[in-house]
Every structure is written in structure tokens, then in C-alpha cells.
C-alpha positions in Angstrom: 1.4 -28.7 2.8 5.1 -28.8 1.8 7.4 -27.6 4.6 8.6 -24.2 4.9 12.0 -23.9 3.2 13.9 -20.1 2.0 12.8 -19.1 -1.1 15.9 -18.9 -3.7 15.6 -16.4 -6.4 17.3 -16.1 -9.9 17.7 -13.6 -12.5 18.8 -15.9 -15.1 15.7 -16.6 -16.8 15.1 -12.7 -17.3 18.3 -12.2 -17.9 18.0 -14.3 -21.0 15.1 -13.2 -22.0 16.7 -10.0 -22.3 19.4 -11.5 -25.0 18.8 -11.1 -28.2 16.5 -13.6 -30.1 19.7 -15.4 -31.7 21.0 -16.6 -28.5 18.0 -18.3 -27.5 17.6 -21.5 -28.3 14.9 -22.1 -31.1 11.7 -23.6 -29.3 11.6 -20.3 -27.3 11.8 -18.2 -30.1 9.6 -19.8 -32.1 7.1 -19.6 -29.0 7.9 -16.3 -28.5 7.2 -15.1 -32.4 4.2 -17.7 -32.8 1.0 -17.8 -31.5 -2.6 -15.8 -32.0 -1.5 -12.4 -30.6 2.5 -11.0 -31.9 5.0 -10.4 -30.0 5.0 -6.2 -30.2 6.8 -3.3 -28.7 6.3 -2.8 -25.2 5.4 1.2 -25.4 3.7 1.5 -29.2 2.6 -2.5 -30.0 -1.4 -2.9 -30.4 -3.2 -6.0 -30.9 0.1 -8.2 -29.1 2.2 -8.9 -26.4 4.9 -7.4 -24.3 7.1 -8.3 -21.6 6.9 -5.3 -19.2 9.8 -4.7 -16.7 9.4 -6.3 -13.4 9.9 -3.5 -11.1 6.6 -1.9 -12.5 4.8 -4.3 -10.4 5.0 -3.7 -6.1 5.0 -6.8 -4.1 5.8 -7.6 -0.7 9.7 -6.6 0.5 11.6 -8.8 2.6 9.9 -6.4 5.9 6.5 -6.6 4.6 5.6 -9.3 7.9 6.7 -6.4 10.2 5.8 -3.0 8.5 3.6 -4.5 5.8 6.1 -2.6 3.3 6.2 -3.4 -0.8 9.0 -3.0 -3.1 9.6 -3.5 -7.1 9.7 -7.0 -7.9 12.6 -6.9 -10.0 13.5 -10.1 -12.4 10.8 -12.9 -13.3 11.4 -16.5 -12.4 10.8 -17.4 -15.9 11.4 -15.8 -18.9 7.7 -15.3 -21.3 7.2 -17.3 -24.0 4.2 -16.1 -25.3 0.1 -16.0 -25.9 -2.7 -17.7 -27.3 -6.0 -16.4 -27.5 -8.1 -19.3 -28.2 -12.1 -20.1 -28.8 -13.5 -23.2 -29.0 -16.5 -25.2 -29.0 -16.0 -26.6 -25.6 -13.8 -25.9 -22.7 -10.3 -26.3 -23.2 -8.3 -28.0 -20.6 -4.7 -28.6 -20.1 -4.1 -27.3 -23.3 -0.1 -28.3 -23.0 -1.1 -32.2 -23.2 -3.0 -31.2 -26.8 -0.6 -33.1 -29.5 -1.9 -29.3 -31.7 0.1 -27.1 -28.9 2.5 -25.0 -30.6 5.2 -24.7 -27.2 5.2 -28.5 -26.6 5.3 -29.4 -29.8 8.7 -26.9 -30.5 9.9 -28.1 -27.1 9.1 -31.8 -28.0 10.6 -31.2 -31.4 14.2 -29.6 -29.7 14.3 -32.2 -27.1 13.9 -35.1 -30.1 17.4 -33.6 -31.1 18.8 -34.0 -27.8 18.6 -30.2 -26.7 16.7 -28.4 -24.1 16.2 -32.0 -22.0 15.7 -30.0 -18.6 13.3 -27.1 -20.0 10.3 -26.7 -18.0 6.9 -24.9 -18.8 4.9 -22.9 -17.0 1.4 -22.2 -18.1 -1.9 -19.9 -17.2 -5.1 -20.9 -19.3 -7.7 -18.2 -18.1 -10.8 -19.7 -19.2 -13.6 -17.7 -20.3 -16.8 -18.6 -20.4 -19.8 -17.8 -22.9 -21.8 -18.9 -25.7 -18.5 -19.7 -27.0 -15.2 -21.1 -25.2 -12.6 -19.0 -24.9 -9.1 -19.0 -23.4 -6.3 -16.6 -22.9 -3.0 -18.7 -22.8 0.1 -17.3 -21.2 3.5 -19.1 -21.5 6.5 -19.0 -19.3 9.4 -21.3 -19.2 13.3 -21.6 -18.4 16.0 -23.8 -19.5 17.1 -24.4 -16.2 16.0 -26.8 -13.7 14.0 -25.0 -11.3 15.9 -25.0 -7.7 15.0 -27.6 -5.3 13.7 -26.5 -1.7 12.7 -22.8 -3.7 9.2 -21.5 -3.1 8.3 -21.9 -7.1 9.3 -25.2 -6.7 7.2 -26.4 -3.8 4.6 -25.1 -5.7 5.3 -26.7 -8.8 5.7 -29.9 -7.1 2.9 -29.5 -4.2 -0.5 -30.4 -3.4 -3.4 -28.4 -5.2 -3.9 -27.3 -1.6 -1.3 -25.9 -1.3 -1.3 -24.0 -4.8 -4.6 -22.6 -4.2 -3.4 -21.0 -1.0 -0.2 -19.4 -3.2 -1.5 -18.5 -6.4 -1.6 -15.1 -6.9 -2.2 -12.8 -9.9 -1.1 -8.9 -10.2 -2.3 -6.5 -12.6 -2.4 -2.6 -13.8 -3.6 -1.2 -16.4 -1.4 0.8 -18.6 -3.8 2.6 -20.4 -7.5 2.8 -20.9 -10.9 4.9 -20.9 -11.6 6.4 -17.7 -14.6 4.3 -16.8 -12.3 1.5 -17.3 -9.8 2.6 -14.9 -12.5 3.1 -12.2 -13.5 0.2 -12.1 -11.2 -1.8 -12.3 -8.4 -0.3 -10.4 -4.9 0.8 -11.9 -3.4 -2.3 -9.3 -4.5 -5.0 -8.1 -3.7 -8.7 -6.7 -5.8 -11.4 -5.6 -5.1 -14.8 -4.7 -6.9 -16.7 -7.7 -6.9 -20.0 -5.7 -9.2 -19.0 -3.1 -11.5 -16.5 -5.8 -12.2 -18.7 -8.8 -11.7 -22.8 -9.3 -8.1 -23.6 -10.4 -7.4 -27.2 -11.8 -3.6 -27.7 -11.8 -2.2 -30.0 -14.5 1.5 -31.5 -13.6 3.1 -33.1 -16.9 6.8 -34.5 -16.7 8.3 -30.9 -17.8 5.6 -28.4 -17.2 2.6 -26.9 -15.0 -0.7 -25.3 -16.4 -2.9 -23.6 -14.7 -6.3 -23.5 -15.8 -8.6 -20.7 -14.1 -12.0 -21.4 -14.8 -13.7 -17.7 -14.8 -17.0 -19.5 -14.9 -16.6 -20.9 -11.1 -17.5 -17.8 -9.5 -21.8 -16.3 -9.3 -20.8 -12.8 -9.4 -17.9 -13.6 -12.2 -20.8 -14.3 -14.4 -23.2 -11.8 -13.3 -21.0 -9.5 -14.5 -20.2 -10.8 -18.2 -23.6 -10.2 -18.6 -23.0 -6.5 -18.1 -19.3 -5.5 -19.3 -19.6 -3.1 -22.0 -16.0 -4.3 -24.0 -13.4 -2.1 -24.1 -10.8 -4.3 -24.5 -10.2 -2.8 -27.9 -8.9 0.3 -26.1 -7.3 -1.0 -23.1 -3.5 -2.7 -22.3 -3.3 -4.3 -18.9 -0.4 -5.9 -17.6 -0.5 -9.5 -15.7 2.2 -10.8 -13.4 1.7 -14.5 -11.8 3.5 -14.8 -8.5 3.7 -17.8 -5.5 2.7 -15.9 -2.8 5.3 -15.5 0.2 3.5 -15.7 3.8 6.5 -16.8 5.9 9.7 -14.6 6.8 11.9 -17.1 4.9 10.1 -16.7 1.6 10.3 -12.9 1.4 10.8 -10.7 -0.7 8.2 -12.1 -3.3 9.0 -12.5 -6.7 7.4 -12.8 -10.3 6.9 -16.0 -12.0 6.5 -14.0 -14.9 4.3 -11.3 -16.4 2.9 -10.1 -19.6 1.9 -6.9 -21.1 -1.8 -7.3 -23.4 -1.5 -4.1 -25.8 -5.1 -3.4 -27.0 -6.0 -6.7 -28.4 -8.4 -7.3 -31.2 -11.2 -9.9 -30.5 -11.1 -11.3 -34.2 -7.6 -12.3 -33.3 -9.1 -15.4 -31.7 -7.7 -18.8 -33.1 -10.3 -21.5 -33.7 -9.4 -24.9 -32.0 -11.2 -28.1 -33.2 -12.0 -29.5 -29.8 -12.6 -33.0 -31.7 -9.8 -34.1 -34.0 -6.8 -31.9 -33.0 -3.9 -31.8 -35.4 -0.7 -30.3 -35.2 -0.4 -26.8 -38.1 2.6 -26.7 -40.7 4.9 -23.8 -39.2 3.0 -21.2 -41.4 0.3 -21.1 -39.8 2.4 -19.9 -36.5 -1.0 -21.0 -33.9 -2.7 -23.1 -32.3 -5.7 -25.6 -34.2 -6.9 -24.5 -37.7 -7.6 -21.3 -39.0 -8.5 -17.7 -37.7 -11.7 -16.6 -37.3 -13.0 -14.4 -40.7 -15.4 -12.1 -40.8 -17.1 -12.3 -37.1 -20.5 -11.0 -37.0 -21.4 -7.8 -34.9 -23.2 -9.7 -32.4 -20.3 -11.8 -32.0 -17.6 -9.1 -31.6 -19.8 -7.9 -28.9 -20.3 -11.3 -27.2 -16.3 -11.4 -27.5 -15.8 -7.8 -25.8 -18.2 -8.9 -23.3 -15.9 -11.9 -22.3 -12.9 -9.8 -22.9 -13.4 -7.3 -20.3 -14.5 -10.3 -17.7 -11.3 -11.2 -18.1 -9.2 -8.1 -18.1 -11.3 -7.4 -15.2 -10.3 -10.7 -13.3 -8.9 -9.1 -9.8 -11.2 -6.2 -9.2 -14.7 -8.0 -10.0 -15.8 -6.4 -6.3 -15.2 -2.7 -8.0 -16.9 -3.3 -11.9 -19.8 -1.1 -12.6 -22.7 -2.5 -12.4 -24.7 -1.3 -15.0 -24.1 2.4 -15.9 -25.0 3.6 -12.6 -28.8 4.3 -13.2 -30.0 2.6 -10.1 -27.2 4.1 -7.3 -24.4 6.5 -7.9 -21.1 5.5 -9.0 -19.1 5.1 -5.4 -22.2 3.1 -4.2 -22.1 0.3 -6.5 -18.4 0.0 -6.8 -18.5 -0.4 -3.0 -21.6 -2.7 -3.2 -19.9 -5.0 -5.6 -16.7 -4.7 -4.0 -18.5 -6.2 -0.9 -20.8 -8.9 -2.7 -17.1 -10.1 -4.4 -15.4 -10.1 -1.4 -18.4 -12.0 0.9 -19.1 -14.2 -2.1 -15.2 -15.7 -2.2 -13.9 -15.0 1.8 -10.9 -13.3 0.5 -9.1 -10.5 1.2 -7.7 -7.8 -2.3 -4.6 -6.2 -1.8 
């Protein structure tokens, strides 16, 4: 495990996220304004995604060893550079190596003109599993080099034991149906790491992080059961190192996204044989949007959906619709099978 060093924070990368698209240099905003799912207003975008403001999430304040206190995060690490919601006929992994990936390849094609040579990428492939593969892609990246002897880079640059003991996800939903608000919880943050199986792929100017959903018994016990809401719902995600020494305190966001009621038939199709990079038109990832999806498999893709909306609060999703026990019951019963089941502890 890497030695414990103080964390340094910047607000750079927000800060330029912040600037109007002009100012950024074009492999971010074309990774911003590409992809499966737009790039839509925070408080009135649908079927997109957002950046929501850091200090909506609470994590732990430079006291929280002593009095167990959290505060507003404040500034991301890294400013967002998108989403890709993705389906395939197998399991996608390290989807950043793919020669088809939209943000390497407009990285790629900036640093081929001798720009953006110390941009770095960091990426979160959430990988749902079902009859179909799918996988829900978020970007973040910077055009600075990330500061040595920083807690985001000993984690960039660790072992994957060391990640799995840091890697943390946050999330609150911002608006939903009631039954999905008790389920899941309106916050929540759980050390993915330790809860699911995390493969960490380390290329010469990025770091993806593929969560594989399917890792976990109760995980897929319960795709079985989600009713899909998705339609209705927008949830945001933060992605955080966490801090567990005094010197790393406070704790602060990689990055985070806002997922504004997303329709399932904005899945991209990737061919998982003979990958090929699109002309610019067609703005994502592998060939051609899925047409005219079937009712079965709209349900099959809510069913995944709200698995993975539901990532950090598996222990409190209904379990059924409450015709065996009543309501508390199971949400405490699954609460305790989740938390037996991985040996962690939610915050």
C-alpha cells in the first residue's frame, strides 16, 4: 500500500469546466456534447446528463476522525466529460483501449497535433449484467498533470489493493416515485471495492474502472425483481478516493454526474467483434442505435436500469412488493443479507 502522504486538492479542473465551451479545448467538448445520452440542463434536461454542484454531496470534513462530522464537498478533481450508455453482445471491458472509443480517439486525435500531451482520463464502466451486456460509461478528465504525492494520485498509480480499499461511490436521488426513494435511500455511499468486483485498467494517460454488477449473489437476486423506474427517476453519482487518515481530510470528488430520467432505447449498440471507429455524425460509440426495442426488452432494460441506479443501497431494495413481510421488514432484511453478504459497512 502506498505510503500516507497529505492529500492536495485543486479547483482548477471545476473551475474549467465552468468556462464556457469555447475555452475548452476541443477533445473535451466534443466528449462533452458526444456520446449516447446529451449533455442537458441540470434542473429541466431529461433523457441526459448534468454536472451537479459539488457541495450537494456531504463527505467527510477535515474533523470527521474526531467528531465523525461531514461537510459539502465543494470542487471535483476532474472536470466531466461525459456518458455512454452501451449494450453489447458480451461484456465490455476497458472500454478506453477500444480503437471505436469516442474520448480516446478525440484525445488521440488533439494530441496527434501536439496539444493536450499531459491530459489524463478517468473512467467508471458500471457493468450491468443480463441477457444482454450493458454498461453505463462515465468520463472525467483534466488537462493538468495530476499532483504527485496527492491522494487521487496514489490511487491512480497504486496497487488494485489499495484501490479497492478507496473506491467509493456517492449518490442521491433528485427526484423519483416514492417507492423509489424508499428504497433506495435519498444518500448514500459505499465503498464499491469491497461490495462488488472492480478490475482497474492503467493505460499511459488514463484509469478505468470497470465495476462488474454481476459479482455480487444478492446484486443479481435483485435484477430479477426491480420493477424499472428509471424512466422517472434522476440520481446523481459522485466517485471519490476515500480519505481514512488525518492527512487526507477533507475528502474530495473525483467527479460526479447528474442521470436526468434516462430513456432505455438510448442504448448504443457496440459490435463486440470488429470494432470501428464512427464518422463524427454519428457522435457515439460502435454502430447504430437501437430501433424499435420490443416490450419485453424495454422491460429487461428497466430491470437492469434500476440495478444499477440502485447500486449503493441494494441492502434497502424492496423485495418483491411486500406480500410476504411488511415494508420496514424486508428493507431491514435485505439491508442485513447486503451487508453480511459483502462485510462492509454503508454510510
Amino acid at each position: 500500500m502506498c505510503p500516507t502522504t497529505k492529500q492536495k486538492h485543486r479547483g482548477s479542473a471545476m473551475d474549467s469546466a465552468a468556462k464556457p465551451s469555447a475555452s475548452l479545448p476541443d477533445w473535451i467538448t466534443d466528449s462533452k456534447n458526444g456520446g449516447s445520452l446529451q449533455h442537458v440542463d441540470l434542473d429541466t434536461g431529461t433523457n441526459g446528463w448534468a454536472s451537479p454542484p459539488g457541495n450537494l454531496f456531504s463527505l467527510r470534513s477535515l474533523n470527521y476522525l474526531t467528531k465523525r462530522q461531514k461537510a459539502p464537498a465543494g470542487d471535483y478533481l476532474l472536470s466531466p466529460l461525459g456518458m455512454d450508455w452501451l449494450k453489447s453482445t458480451t461484456k465490455l471491458d476497458n472500454v478506453l483501449a477500444r480503437p471505436d472509443n469516442r474520448v480516446s480517439h478525440a484525445l488521440k486525435k488533439a494530441q496527434s497535433q501536439g496539444k493536450s500531451m499531459k491530459s489524463f482520463v478517468f473512467a467508471v464502466n458500471l457493468q450491468v449484467p443480463g441477457k444482454d451486456h450493458y454498461s453505463a460509461v462515465f468520463y472525467f478528465g483534466t488537462e493538468d498533470p495530476i499532483p504527485p504525492g496527492s491522494l487521487l494520485y496514489r490511487f491512480v498509480n497504486g496497487d488494485d489493493a489499495f484501490r479497492n480499499q478507496r473506491f467509493k461511490i456517492v449518490n442521491r436521488i433528485v427526484k423519483g416515485p416514492w417507492i423509489v426513494k424508499k428504497a433506495v435511500g435519498n444518500y448514500a455511499a459505499c465503498l464499491l471495492g469491497k461490495a462488488l468486483t472492480c478490475n482497474y485498467h492503467r493505460g499511459p494517460n488514463y484509469l478505468e474502472i470497470d465495476v462488474d454488477i454481476s459479482s455480487s449473489a444478492i446484486a443479481n437476486a435483485i435484477l430479477h425483481l426491480a420493477l424499472g423506474y428509471v424512466t422517472s427517476v434522476t440520481i446523481d453519482m459522485g466517485f471519490l478516493v476515500e480519505a481514512q487518515t488525518e492527512n487526507e481530510l477533507p475528502e474530495k470528488l473525483i467527479g460526479a454526474v447528474r442521470v436526468c430520467q434516462m430513456e432505455m432505447s438510448s442504448a448504443t449498440v457496440v459490435d463486440a467483434l470488429t470494432p470501428q471507429i464512427q464518422p463524427a455524425a454519428a457522435r457515439v460509440m460502435g454502430c447504430s442505435k437501437e430501433v424499435g426495442e420490443s416490450k419485453k426488452t424495454v422491460k429487461e432494460m428497466n430491470e437492469v436500469m434500476f440495478v444499477w441506479m440502485s447500486l449503493l443501497r441494494w441492502g434497502q431494495l424492496l423485495c418483491g412488493v411486500g406480500n410476504i413481510v411488511s415494508l420496514p421488514a424486508t428493507l431491514q432484511l435485505l439491508r442485513f443479507w447486503w451487508v453480511k453478504d459483502t462485510s462492509i459497512k454503508l454510510e
